[in-house]
PADRENGU-74018 format. One line per field, with one value per atom (N, C-alpha, C): atom name; x, y, z. Coordinates in steps of 0.02 Angstrom, whole numbers, m for minus. Layout:
atome: [CA;...]
east: [X;...]
north: [Y;...]
up: [Z;...]
REM end
This chain:
atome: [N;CA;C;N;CA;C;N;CA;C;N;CA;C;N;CA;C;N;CA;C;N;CA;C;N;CA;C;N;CA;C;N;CA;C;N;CA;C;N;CA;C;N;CA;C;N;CA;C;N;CA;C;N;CA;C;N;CA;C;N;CA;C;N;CA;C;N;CA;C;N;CA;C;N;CA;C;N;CA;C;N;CA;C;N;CA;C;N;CA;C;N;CA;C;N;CA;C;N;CA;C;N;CA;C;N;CA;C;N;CA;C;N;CA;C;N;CA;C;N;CA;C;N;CA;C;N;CA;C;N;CA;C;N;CA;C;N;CA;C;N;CA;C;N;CA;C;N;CA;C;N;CA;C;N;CA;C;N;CA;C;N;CA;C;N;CA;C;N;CA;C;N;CA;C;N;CA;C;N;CA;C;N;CA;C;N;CA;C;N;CA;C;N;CA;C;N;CA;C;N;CA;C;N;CA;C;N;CA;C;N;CA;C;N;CA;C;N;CA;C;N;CA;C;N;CA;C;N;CA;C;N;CA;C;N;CA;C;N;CA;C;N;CA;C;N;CA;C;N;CA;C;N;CA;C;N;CA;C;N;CA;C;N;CA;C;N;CA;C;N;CA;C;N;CA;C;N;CA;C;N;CA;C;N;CA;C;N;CA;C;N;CA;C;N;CA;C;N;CA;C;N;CA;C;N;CA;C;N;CA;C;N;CA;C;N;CA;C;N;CA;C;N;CA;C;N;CA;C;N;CA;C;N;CA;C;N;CA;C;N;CA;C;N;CA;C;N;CA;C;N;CA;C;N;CA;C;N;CA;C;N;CA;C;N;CA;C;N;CA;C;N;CA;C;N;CA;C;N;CA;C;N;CA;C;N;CA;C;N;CA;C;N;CA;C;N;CA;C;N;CA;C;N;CA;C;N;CA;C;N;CA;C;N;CA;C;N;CA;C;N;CA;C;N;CA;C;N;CA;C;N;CA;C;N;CA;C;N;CA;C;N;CA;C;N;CA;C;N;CA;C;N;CA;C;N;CA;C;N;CA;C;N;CA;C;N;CA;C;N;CA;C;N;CA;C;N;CA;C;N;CA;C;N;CA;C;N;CA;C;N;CA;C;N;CA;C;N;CA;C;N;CA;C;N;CA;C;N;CA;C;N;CA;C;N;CA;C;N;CA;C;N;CA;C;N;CA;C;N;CA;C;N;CA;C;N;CA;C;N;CA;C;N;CA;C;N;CA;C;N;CA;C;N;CA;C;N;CA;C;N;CA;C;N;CA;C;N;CA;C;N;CA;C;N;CA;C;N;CA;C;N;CA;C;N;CA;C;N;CA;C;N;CA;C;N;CA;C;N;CA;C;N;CA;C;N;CA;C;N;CA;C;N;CA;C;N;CA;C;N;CA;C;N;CA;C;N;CA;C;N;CA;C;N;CA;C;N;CA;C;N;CA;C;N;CA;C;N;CA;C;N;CA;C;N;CA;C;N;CA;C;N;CA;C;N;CA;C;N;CA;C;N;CA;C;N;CA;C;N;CA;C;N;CA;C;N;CA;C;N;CA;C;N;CA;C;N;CA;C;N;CA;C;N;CA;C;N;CA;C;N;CA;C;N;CA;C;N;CA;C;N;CA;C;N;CA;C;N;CA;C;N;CA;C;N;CA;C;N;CA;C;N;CA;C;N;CA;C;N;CA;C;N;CA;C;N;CA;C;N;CA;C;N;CA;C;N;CA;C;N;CA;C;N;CA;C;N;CA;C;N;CA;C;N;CA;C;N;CA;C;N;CA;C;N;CA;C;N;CA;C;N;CA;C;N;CA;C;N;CA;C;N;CA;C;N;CA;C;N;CA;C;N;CA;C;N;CA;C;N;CA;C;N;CA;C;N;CA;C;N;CA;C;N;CA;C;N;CA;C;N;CA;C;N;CA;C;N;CA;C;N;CA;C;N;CA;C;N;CA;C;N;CA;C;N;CA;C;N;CA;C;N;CA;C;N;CA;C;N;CA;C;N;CA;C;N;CA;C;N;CA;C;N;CA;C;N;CA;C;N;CA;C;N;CA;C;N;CA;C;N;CA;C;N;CA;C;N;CA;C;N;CA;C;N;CA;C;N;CA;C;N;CA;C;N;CA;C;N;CA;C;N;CA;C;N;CA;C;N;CA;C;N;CA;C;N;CA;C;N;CA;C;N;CA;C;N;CA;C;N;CA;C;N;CA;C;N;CA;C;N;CA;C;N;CA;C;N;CA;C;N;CA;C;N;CA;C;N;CA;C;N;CA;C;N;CA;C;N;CA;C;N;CA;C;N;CA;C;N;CA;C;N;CA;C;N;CA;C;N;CA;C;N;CA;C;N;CA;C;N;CA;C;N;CA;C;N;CA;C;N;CA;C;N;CA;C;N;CA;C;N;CA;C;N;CA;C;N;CA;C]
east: [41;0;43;84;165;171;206;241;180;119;70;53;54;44;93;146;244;209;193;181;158;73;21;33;55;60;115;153;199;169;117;78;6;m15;m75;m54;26;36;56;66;89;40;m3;m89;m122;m101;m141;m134;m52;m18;m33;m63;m61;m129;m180;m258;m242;m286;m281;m301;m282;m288;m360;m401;m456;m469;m517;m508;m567;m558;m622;m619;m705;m759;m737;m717;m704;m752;m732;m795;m783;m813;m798;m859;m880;m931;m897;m955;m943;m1041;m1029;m1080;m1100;m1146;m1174;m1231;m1186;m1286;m1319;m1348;m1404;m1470;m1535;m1581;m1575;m1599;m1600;m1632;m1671;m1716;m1686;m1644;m1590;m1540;m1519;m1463;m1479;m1521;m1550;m1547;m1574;m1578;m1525;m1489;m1445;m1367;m1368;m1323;m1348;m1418;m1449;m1419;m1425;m1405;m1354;m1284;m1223;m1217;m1225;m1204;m1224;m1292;m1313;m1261;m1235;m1197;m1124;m1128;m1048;m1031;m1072;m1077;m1097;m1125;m1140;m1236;m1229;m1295;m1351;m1391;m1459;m1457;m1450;m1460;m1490;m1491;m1571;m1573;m1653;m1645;m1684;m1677;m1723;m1741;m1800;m1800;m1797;m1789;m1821;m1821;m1852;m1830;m1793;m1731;m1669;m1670;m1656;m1641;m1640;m1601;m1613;m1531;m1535;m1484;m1498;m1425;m1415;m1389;m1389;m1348;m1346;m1273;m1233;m1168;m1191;m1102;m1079;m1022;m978;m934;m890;m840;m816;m888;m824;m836;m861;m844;m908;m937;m1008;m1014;m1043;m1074;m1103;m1108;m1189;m1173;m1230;m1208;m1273;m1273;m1310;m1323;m1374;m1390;m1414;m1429;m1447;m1456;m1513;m1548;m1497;m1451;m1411;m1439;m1475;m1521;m1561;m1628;m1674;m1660;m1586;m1551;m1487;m1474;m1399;m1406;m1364;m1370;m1294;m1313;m1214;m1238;m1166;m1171;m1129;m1125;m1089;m1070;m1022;m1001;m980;m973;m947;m929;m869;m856;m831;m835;m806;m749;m714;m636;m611;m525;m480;m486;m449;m463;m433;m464;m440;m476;m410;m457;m477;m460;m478;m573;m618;m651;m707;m662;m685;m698;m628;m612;m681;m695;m743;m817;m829;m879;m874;m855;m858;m842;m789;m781;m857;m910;m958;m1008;m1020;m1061;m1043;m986;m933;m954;m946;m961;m1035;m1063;m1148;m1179;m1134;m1140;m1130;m1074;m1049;m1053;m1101;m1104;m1148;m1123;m1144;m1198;m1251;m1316;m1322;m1354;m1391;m1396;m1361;m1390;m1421;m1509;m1511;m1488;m1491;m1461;m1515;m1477;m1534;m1487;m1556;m1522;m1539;m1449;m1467;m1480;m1502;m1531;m1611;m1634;m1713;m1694;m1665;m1662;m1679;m1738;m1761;m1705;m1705;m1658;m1688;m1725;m1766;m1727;m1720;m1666;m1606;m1569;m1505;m1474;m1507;m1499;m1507;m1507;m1514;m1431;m1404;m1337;m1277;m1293;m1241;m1227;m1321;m1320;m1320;m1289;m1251;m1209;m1187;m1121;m1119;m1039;m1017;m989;m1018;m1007;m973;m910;m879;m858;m879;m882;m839;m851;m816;m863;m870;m909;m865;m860;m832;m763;m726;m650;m662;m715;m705;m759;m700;m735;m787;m845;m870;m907;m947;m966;m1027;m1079;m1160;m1136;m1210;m1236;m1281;m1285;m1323;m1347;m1387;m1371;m1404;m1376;m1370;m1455;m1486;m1537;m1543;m1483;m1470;m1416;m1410;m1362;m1317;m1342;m1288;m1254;m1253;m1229;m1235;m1301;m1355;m1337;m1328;m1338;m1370;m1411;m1482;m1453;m1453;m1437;m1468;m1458;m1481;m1441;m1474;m1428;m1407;m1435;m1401;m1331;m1309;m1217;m1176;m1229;m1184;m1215;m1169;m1187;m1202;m1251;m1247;m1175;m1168;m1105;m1033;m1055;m992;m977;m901;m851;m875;m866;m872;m835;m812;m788;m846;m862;m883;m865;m884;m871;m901;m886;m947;m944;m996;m1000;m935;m910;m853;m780;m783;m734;m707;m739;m709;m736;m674;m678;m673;m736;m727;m731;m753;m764;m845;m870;m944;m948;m1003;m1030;m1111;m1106;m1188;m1229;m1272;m1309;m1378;m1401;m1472;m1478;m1509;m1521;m1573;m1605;m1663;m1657;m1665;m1633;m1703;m1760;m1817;m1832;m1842;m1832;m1789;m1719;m1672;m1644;m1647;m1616;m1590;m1540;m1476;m1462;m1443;m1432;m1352;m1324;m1235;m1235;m1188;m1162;m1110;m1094;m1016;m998;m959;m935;m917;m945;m944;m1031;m1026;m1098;m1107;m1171;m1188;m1219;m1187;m1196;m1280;m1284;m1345;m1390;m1422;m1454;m1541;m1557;m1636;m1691;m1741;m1792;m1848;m1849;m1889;m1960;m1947;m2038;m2076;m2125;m2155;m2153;m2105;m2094;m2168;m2169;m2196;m2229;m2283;m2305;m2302;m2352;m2368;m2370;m2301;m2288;m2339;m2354;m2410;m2381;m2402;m2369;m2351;m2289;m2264;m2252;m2243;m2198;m2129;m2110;m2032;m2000;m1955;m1919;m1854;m1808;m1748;m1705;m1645;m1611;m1540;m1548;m1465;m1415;m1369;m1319;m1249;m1201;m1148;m1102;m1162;m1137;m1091;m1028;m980;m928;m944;m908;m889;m919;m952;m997;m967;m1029;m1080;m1136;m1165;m1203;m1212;m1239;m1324;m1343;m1424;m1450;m1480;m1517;m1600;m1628;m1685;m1720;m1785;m1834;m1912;m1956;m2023;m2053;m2088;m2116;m2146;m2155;m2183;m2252;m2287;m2310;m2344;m2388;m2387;m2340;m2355;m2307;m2293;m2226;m2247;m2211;m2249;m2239;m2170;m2117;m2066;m2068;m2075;m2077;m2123;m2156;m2202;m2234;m2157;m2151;m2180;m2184;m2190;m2139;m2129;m2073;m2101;m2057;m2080;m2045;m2062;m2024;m2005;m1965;m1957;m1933;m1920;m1893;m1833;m1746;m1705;m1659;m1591;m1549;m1491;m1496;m1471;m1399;m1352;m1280;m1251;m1177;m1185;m1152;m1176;m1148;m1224;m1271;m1319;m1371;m1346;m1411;m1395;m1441;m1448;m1470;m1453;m1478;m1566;m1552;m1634;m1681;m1710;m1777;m1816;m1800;m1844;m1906;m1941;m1993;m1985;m2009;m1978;m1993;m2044;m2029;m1975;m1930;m1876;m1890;m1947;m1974;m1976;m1933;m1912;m1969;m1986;m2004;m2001;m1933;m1910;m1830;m1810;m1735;m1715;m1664;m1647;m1623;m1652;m1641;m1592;m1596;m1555;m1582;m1561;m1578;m1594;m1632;m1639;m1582;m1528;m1498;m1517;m1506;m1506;m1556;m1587;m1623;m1592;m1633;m1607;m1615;m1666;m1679;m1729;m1695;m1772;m1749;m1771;m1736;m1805;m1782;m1824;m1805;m1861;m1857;m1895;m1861;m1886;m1949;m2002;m2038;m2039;m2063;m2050;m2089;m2134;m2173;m2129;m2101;m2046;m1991;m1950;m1910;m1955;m2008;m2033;m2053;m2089;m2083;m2030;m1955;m1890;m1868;m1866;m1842;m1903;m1952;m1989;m1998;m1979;m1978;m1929]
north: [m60;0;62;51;152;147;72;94;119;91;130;195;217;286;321;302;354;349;298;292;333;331;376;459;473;519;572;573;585;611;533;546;577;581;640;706;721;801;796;751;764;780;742;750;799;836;873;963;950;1006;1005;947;935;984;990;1005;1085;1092;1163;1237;1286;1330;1341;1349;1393;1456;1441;1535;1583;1646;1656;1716;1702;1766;1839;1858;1951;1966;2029;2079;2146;2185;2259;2302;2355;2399;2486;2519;2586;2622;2674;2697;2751;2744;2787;2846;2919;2943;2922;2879;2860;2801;2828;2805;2691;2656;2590;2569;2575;2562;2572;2622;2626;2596;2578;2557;2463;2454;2370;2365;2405;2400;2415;2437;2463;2396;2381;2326;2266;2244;2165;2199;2236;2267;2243;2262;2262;2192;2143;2086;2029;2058;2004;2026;2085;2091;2095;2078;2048;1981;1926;1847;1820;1868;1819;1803;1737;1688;1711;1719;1714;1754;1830;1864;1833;1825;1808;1861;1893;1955;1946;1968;1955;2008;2033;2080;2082;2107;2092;2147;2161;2219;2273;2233;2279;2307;2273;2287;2232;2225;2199;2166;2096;2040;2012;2044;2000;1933;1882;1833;1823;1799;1797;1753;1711;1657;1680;1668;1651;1614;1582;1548;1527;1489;1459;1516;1569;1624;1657;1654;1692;1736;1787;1863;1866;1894;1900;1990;2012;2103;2122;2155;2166;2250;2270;2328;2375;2447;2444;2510;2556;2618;2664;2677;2741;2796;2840;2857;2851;2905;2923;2911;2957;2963;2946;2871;2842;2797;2743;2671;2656;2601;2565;2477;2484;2445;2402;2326;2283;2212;2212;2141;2084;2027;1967;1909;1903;1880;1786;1744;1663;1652;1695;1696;1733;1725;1746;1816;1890;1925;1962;1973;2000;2081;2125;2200;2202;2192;2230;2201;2159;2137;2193;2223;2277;2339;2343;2413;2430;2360;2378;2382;2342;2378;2454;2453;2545;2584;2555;2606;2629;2590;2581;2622;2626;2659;2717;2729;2800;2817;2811;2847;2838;2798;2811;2868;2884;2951;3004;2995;3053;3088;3025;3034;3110;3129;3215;3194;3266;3299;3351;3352;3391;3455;3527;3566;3606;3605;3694;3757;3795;3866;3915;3934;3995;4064;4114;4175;4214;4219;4270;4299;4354;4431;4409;4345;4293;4312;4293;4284;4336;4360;4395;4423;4485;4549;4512;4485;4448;4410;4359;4287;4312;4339;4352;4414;4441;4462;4418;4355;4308;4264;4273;4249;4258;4316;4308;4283;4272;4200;4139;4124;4048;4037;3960;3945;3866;3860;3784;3754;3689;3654;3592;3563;3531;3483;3420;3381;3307;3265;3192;3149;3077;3030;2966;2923;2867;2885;2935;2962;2986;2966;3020;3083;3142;3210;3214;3259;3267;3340;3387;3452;3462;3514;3513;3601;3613;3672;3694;3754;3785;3862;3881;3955;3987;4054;4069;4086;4077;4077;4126;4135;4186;4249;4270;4324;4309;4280;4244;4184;4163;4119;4045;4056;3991;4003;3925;3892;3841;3842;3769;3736;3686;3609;3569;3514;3454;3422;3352;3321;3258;3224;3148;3154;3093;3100;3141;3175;3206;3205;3213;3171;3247;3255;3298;3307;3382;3397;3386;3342;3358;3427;3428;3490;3478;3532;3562;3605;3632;3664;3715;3790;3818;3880;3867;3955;3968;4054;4097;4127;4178;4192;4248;4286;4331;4288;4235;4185;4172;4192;4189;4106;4099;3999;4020;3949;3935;3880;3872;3792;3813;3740;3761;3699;3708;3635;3622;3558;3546;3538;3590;3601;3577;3564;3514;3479;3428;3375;3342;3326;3305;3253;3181;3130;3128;3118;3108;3163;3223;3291;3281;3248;3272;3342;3388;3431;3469;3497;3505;3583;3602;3694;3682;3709;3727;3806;3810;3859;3869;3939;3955;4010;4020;4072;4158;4163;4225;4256;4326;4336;4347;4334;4340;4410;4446;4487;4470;4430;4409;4350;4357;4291;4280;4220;4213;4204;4264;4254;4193;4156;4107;4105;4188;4194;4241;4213;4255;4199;4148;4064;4063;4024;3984;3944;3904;3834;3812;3830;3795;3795;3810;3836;3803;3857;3823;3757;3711;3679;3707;3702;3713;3807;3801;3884;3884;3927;3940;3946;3886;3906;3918;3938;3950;3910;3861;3847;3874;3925;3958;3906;3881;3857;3830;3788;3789;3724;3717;3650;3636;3594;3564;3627;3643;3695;3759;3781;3840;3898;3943;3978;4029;4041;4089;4058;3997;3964;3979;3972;3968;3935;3884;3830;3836;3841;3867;3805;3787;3738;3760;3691;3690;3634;3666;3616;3562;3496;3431;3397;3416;3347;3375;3349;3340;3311;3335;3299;3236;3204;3119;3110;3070;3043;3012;2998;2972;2962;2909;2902;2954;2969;2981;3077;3086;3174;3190;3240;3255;3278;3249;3292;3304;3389;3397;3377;3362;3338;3399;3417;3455;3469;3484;3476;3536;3507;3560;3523;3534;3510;3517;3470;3455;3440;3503;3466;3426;3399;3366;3425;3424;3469;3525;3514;3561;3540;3474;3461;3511;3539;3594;3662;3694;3731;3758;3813;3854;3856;3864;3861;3913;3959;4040;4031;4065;4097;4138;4174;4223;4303;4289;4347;4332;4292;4263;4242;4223;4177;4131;4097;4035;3965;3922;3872;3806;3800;3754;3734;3677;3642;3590;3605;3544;3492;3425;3378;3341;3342;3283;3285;3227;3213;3142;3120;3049;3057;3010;2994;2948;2959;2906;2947;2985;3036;3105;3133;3207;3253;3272;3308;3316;3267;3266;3271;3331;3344;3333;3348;3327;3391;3398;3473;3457;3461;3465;3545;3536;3584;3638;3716;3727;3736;3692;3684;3648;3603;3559;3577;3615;3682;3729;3745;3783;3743;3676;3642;3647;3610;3594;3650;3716;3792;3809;3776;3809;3763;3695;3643;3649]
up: [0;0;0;40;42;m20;m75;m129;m177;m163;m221;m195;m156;m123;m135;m136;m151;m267;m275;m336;m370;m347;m376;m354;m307;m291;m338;m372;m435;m487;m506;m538;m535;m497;m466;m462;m460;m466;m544;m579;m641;m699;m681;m713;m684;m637;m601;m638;m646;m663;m768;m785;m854;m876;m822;m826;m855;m912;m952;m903;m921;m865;m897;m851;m855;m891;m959;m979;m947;m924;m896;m947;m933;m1002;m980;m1055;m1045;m1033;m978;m971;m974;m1021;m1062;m1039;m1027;m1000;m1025;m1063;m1079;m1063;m1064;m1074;m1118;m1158;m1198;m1205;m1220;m1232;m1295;m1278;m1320;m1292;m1289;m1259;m1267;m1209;m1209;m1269;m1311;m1368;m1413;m1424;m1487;m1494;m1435;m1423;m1457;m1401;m1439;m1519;m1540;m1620;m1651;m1661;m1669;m1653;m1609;m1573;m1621;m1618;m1661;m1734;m1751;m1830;m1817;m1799;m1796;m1774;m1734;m1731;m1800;m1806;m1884;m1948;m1957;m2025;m1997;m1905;m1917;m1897;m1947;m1943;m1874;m1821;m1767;m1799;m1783;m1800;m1747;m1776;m1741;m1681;m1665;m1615;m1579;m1514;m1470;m1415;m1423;m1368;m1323;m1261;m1190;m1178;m1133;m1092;m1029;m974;m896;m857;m796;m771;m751;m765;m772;m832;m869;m935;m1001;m1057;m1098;m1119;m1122;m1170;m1210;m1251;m1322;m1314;m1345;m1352;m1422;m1448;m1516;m1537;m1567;m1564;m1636;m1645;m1718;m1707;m1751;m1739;m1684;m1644;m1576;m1521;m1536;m1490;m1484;m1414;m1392;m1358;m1369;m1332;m1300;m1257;m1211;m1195;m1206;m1207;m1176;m1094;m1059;m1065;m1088;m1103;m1031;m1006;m933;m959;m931;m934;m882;m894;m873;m856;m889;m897;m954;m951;m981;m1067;m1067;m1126;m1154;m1099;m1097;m1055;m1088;m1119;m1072;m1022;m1016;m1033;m1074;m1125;m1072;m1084;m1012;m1083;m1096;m1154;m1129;m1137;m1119;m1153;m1158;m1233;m1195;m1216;m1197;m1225;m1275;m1302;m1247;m1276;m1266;m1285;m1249;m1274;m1331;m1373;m1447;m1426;m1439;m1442;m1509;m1564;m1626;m1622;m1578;m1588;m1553;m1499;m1452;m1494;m1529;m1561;m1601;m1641;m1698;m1655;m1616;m1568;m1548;m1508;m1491;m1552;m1601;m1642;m1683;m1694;m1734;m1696;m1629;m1580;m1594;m1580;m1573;m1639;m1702;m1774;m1797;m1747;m1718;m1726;m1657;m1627;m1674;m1681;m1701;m1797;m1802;m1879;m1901;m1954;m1965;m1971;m1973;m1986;m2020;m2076;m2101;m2056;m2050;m2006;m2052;m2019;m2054;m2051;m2096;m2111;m2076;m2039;m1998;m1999;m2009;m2042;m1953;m1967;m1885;m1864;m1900;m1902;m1878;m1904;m1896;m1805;m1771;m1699;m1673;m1640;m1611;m1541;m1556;m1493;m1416;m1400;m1342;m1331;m1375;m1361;m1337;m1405;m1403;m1342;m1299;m1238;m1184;m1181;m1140;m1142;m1196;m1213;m1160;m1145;m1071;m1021;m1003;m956;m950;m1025;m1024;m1001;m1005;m952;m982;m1010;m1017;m967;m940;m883;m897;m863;m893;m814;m820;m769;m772;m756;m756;m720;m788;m788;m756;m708;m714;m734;m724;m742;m827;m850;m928;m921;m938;m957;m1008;m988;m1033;m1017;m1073;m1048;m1069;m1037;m1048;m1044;m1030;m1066;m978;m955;m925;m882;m871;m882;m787;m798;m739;m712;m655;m632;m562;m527;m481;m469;m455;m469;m421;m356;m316;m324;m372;m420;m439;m426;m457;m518;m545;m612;m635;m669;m670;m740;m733;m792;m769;m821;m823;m751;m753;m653;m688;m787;m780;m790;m760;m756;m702;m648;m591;m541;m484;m402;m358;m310;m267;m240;m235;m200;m244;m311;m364;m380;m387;m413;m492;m514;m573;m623;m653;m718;m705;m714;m761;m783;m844;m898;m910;m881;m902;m954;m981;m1057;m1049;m1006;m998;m1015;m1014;m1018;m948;m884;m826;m798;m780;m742;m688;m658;m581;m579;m515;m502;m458;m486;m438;m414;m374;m324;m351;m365;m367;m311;m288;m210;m214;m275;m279;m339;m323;m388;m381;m439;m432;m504;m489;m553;m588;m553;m586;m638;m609;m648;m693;m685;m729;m727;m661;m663;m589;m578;m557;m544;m485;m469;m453;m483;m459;m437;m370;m354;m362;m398;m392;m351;m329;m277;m283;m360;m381;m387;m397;m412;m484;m514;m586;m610;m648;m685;m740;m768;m822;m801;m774;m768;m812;m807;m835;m788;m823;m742;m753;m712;m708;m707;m681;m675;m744;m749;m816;m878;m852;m908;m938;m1008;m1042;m1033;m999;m977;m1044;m1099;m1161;m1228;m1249;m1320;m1371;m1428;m1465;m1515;m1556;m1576;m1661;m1654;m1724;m1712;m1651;m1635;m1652;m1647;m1663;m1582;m1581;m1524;m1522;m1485;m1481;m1405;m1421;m1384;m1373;m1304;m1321;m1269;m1280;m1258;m1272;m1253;m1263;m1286;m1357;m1389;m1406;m1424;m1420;m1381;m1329;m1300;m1331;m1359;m1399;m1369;m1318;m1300;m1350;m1346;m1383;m1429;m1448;m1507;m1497;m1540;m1552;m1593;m1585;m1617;m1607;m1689;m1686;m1708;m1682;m1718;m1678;m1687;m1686;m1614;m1621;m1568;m1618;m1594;m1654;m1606;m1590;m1545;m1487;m1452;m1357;m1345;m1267;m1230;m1222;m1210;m1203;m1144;m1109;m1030;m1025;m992;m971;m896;m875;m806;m780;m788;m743;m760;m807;m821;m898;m900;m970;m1001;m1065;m1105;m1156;m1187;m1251;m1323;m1399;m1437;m1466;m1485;m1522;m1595;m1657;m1717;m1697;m1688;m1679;m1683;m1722;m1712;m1638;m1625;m1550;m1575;m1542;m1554;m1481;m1474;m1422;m1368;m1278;m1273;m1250;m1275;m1272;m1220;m1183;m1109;m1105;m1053;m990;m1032;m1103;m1127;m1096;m1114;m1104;m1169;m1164;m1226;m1209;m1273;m1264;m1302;m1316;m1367;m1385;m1467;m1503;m1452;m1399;m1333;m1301;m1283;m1248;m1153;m1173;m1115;m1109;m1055;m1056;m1062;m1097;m1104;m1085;m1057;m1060;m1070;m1053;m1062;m1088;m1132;m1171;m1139;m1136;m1106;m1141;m1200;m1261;m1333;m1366;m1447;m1447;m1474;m1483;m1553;m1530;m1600;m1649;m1698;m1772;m1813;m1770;m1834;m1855;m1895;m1938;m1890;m1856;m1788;m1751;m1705;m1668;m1587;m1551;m1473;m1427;m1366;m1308;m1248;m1232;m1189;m1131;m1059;m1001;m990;m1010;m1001;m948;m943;m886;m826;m852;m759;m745;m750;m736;m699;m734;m702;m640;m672;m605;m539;m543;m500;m460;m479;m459;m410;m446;m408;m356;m357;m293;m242;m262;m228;m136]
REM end
């Protein structure tokens, strides 16, 4: 019985040490602005014309999975409502990891995004002296997601140096970036947030020269009015983006939003929404991407709610 025990034992570490290492499944996660519904479609497109067989999609309360094989090698890509208007994308691959397999993923999202639009030509002299006296009280806000930068749009609301934006993508009590239309930088603090609203008050430690008065707002632009969004799209202060109202309102969790026909550049959450009197209406919430132009505006009972709240 010792010499088969001194025996096997040799051989039990030799077979033991022969056993293949274990590969374990990549796991990749980014997040996107672009609403959960687009994102699905958009993703089943891209896996069927890049040879993975037979998408299969789920839904459940969280959110929504793909599953996708090719060669030996299967996906599972867990989709998750970030927010309202952004998508985190979660991958999981049963290979070894290959980036160029990654690259062409994100790269394809990424030129998604970022693929041009058609802008219309708007004659500026058209912009009513109302609006364009409101231009001062913009402000580009420039924050950090998960360690990547990124910058919105929002304008001054107090003279003690309230600033109202959008709140998806930032935490009560986050530091901030902002520039004012003078070109003067500070740093501000976000002192209220409200995620359901979707919108957000930063203080900065200076006082404001221009601000927008809240009171005297818009409840209900007529449809197919001319509106105006002033803010600070791709970090651009002063811009003005003109369109229409399209529609009623449509419910999102529980709120109303409005649709609007405007080209939305990126960069322009938190923007204000005048009327050709330059009374505020409302705030640009986002763009549904993949279309020519189609934006979404936090109305301003909405806003007025939030500030009297």
């Amino acid at each position: 019985m010792k010499l088969t025990a001194r025996f096997c034992l040799p051989m039990l570490l030799l077979w033991t040490g022969a056993l293949p290492a274990r590969v374990e499944p990549i796991h990749i996660e980014r997040i996107f602005s672009m609403p959960l519904s687009e994102m699905e479609e958009i993703l089943t497109s891209w896996l069927k014309n890049n040879g993975f067989q037979n998408p299969r999609v789920t839904h459940d309360q969280r959110g929504v999975q793909l599953e996708a094989g090719r060669s030996h090698v299967n996906w599972t890509i867990r989709l998750y409502a970030h927010s309202a208007l952004a998508t985190r994308v979660e991958v999981q691959s049963s290979a070894d990891r290959d980036d160029r397999q990654w690259d062409a993923l994100w790269g394809y999202l990424e030129d998604y995004l970022n693929k041009s639009e058609k802008k219309p030509k708007v004659n500026l002299p058209a912009i009513p002296e109302a609006v364009r006296n409101h231009q001062s009280a913009i402000v580009c806000i420039y924050a950090e997601r998960s360690g990547v930068p990124f910058q919105f749009s929002g304008f001054a609301v107090g003279r003690e140096g309230l600033i109202a934006t959008t709140a998806h993508d930032l935490k009560l009590g986050q530091t901030v970036s902002v520039h004012l239309h003078d070109e003067r930088q500070m740093n501000g603090r976000v002192v209220k947030l409200d995620a359901h609203r979707d919108l957000s008050l930063i203080k900065v430690p200076e006082n404001l020269d221009s601000v927008v008065s809240i009171t005297g707002g818009r409840h209900v632009p007529g449809i197919d009015d001319v509106l105006f969004a002033c803010g600070c799209a791709r970090s651009e202060s002063g811009g003005i983006q003109v369109g229409v109202l399209d529609g009623v309102p449509r419910r999102v969790e529980g709120l109303p939003l409005w649709q609007v026909r405007m080209h939305i550049e990126p960069g322009s959450s938190g923007s204000p929404v005048f009327d050709a009197m330059g009374r505020v209406t409302g705030v640009v919430k986002g763009r549904y991407k993949g279309t020519v132009q189609v934006g979404f505006l936090i109305p301003f009972e909405t806003l007025l709610s939030f500030m009297e709240k």
